[in-house]
N, C-alpha and C positions, 0 to 999 in steps of 0.2 A: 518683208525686210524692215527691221526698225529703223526709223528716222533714226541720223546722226542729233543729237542735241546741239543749240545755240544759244552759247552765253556772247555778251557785249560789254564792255567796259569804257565807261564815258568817260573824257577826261579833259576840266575845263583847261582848256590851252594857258599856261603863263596866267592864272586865272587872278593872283592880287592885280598884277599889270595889265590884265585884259579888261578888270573891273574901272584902273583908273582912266584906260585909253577909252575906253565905250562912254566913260561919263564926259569926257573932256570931246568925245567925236573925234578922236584921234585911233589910226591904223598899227595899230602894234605891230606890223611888217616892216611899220618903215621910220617907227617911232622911238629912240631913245629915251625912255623914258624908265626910270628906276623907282621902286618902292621903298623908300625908307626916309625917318625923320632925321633930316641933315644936321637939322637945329643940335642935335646930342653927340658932335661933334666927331671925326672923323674915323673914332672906333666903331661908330651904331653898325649894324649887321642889316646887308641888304635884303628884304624880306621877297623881293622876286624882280628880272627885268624882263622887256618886251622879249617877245620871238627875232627881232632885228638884234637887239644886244647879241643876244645868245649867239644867233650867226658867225657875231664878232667873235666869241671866245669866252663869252661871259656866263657865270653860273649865279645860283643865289647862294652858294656856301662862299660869299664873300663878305668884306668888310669894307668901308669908304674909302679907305685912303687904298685898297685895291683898285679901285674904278681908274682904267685905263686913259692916259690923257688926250686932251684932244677933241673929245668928241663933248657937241653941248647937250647935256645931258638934262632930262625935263625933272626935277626929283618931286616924286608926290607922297605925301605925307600918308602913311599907313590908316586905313579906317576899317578896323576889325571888326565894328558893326554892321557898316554897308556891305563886304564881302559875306559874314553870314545870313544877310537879307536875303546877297545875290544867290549863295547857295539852298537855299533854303528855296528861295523863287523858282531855279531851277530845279530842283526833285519834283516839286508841286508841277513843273509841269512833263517832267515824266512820266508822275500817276493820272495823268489824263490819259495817257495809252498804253500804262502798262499797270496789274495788279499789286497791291503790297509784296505780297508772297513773292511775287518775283523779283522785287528792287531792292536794293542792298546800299544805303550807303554806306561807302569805305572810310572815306575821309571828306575835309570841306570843298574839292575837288574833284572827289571821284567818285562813280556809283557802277556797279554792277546791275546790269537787267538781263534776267532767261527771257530770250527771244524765241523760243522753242513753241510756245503757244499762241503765239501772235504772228505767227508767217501765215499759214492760214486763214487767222482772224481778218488782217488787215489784205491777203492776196498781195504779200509783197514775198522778194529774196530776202535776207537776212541784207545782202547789200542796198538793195533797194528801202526797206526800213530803215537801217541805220541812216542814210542819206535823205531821207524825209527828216528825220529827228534833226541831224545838224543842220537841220535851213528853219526848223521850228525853233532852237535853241537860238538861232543868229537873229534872226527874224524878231523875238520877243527881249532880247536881251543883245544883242550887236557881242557874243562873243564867240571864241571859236572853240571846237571842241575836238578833239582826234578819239578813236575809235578804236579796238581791239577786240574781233570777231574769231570766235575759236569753240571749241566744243565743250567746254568748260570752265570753268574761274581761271586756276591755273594760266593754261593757255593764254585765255583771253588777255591776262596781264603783261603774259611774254611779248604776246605780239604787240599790244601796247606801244612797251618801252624798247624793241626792240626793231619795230618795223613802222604801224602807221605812224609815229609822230616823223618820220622821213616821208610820209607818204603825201603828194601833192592834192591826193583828194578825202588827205586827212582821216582816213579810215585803211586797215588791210585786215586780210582774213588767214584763218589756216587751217584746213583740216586736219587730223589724223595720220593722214598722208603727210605732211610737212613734219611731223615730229623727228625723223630720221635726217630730212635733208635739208631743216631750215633750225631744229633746236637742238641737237647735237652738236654741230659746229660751234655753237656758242663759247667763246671765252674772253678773257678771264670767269669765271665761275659767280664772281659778284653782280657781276650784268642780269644773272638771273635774279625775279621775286622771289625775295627769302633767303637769298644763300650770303650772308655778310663778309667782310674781308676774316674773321675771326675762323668761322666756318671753312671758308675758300680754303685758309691755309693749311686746316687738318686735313680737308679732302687731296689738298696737294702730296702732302707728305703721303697718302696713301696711294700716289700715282694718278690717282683723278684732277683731270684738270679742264675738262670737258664735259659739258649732259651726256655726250657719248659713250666715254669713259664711266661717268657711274651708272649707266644704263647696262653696261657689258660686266657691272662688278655684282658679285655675287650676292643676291638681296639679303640674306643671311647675316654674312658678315656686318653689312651697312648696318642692321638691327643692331648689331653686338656691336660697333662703335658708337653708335650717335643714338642707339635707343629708337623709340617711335620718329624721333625727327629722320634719322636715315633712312627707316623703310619709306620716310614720305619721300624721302630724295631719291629713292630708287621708282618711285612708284611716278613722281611729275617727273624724270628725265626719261619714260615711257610714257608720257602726254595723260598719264593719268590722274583722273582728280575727284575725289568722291562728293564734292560739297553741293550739301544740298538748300538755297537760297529758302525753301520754304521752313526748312528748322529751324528755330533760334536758339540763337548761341547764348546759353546762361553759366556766367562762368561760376567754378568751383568755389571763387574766394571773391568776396570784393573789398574793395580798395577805395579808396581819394588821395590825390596824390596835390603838392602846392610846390612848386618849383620856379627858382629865378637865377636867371645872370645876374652875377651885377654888372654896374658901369665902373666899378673902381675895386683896386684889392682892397678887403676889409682885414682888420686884424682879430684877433681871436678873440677879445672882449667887446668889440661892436658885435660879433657874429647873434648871441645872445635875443639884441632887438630886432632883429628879424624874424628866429625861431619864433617869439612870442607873437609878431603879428601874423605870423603863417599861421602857428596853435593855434590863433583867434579865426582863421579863415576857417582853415579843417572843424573846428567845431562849429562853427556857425551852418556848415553843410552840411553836419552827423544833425543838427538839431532839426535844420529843413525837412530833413528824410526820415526824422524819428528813428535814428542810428548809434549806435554805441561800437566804439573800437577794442578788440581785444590787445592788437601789436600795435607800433610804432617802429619806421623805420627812418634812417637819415643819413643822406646822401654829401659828400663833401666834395667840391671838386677845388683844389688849390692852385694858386695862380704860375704863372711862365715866372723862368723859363722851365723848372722842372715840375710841371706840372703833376699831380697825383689825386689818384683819384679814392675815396675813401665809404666804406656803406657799411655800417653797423644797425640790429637792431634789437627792441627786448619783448617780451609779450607782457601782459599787463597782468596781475591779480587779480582784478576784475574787472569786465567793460564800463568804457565811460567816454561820454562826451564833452566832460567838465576838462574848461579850459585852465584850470592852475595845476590837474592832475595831471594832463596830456603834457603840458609844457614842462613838468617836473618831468617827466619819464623823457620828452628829449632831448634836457638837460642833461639827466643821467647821461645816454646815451652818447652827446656830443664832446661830454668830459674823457671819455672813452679812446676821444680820438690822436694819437700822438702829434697833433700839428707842431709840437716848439716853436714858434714865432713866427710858422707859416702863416701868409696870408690867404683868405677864402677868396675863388672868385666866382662860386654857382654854388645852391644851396640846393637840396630838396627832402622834400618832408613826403611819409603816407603814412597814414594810418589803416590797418587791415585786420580780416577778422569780425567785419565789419556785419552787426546783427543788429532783428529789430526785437528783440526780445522783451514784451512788458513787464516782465517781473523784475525786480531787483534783490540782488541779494546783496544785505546790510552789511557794515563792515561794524564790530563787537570794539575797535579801537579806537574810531572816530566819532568827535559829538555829526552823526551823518544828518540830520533834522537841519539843524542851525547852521553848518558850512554847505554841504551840500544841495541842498532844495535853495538855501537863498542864492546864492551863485545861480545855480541854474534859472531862477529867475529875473535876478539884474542880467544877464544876457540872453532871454528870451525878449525883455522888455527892449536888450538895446538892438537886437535882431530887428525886432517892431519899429523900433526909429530910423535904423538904416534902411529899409524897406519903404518908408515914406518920406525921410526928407533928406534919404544918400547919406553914403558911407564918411565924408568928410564933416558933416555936424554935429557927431560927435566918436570920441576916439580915445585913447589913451595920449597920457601926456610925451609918452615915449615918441612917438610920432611926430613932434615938434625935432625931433636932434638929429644931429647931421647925420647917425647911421640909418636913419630910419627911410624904408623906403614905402610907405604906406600910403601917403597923399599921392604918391605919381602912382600907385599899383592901382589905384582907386577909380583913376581916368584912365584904364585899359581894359582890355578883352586879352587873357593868354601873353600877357605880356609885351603886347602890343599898342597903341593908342588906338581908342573906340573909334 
């Protein structure tokens, strides 16, 4: 008889807030205490609260002046470099017990490990490992972690978010056997990994409004509406999941992507000094990687109340990492967009297409010798100074003016403070 397979999915509990409670020796059960920098006024967006908030009613898709009153609330100031320590600390010490090939990190949060090789090895249950892991995790780092044990990725994520984080010993499991009587019942249809409100409401309109429901629909069909994604919806609302942790995933096309909120609406001739210092991000990262971009794309989101949202993009004549080229093509681009006097209040830039190709082909209309090689050189050399004595000693004069937001981008990680 084949062993069933056992995948796990680790998932640091409330993990910005778990990182400040553990530094501060404080129990995030019983702790009020919220992640974000108060100081930017009562729009800043909460980036996570303890396990105790949450109880209350609280989630992290909020904003300050949502934080409920009444209660004295600890605020700690976001450190986006200490969390990716802490996750970073953490995986390191998952590969003391388990192989690369089997560990998958998802996000800075969460990791996937095939436990399927190591029940054996170590003579434990799948439950009995996992609950060794969360006393090693708490033990080295004082944080909590819940679990989601199942015979697959899939799976393992459902149970996740759908079972152990209710679970008091922070871990649950499911066979095979539970696919029927514990993930079909599920609904609304978003609760599951992967299926968004967008998705949810095409499968509504087709009567699906349960895993049960598109477990019972004819896998055919699901192909011929949703393409490959449907036969995968017909295929994990039958607990099935083909992924295998030891392949890696190389994607078809790569990409860089520079994206930000602002703090204020901008109007349409600020918007400008932003592009230019994102252009200046995105090519400082094509140069790291000795990368050149075919396309440019550029993302609009406009400010309340009627919000809209805007995505244009063009492909290039030739690859390039030259920052006055890049930033001409999403000028082009951003002219494109019909704002009328709309104001911006999220930007986002990618460049894609993205090759390391050492040859160049000339262009027959440009002096290319004398504009192009010297550019590329004054920002190689200012790559080189930002690299040694940081990105604020030296910069464009644009970053001096009240649109500009490059000194504060400077002192963060992702949009965050370091």
């Amino acid at each position: 008889m084949v062993m069933e397979k056992v995948y796990a999915v680790i998932d640091l509990k409330s993990f910005y807030a778990g990182v400040e409670c553990a530094e501060r020796g404080l129990d995030p059960f019983t702790t009020p205490l919220v992640v974000c920098d108060e100081r930017r006024g009562d729009g800043t967006i909460i980036m996570a609260v303890t396990p105790y908030l949450k109880a209350k009613g609280l989630n992290n898709v909020m904003r300050k002046f949502d934080l409920p009153k009444g209660i004295n609330y600890i605020f700690a100031k976001p450190r986006m470099e200490l969390y990716i320590q802490r996750s970073t600390e953490f995986n390191a010490l998952l590969l003391n017990y388990f192989a690369k090939e089997d560990w998958y990190p998802y996000s800075i949060d969460e990791t996937f490990v095939h436990l399927t090789p190591y029940l054996e090895l170590y003579k434990k249950t799948p439950e009995a490992l996992i609950e060794f892991i969360i006393k090693e995790i708490y033990d080295h780092f004082k944080l909590y972690v819940t679990v989601g044990i199942a015979p697959n990725m899939f799976l393992s994520k459902c149970v996740l978010d759908l079972e152990a984080k209710k679970d008091p010993r922070f871990y649950a499991r499911w066979t095979m056997e539970d696919v029927q009587n514990k993930l079909w019942h599920v609904k609304p249809l978003h609760k599951i990994w992967g299926i968004g409100k967008r998705y949810e409401k095409r499968l509504n309109k087709l009567g699906l409004f349960s895993m049960g429901d598109i477990a019972k629909y004819p896998k055919t069909k699901m192909k011929e509406e949703f393409g490959i994604i449907g036969e995968q919806l017909w295929e994990h609302a039958h607990g099935i999941d083909n992924t295998d942790l030891s392949k890696t995933y190389i994607p078809l096309d790569k990409s860089l992507t520079s994206g930000q909120v602002l703090m204020r609406d901008y109007t349409g001739d600020e918007v400008p000094v932003l592009i230019r210092e994102m252009t200046d991000e995105l090519c400082m990262r094509m140069r790291k990687n000795n990368l050149k971009a075919k396309k440019v794309a550029l993302h609009i989101l406009t400010s309340k109340p009627e919000s809209t949202s805007f995505s244009k993009s063009m492909s290039l004549l030739l690859p390039t990492s030259g920052n006055t080229e890049l930033y001409k093509a999403f000028m082009e681009v951003y002219k494109r967009f019909p704002l009328d006097g709309t104001s911006v209040r999220a930007l986002h830039l990618s460049v894609s297409g993205l090759t390391n190709d050492p040859y160049e082909q000339l262009s027959l209309i440009e002096d290319y010798v004398t504009q192009n090689t010297k550019e590329q050189k004054l920002w190689e050399t200012i790559d080189d100074l930002h690299e040694r004595f940081g990105k604020d000693k030296i910069m464009r004069a644009n970053a001096l003016t009240k649109a500009s937001t490059y000194l504060r981008r400077t002192t963060q990680i992702g949009g965050h403070n370091k």
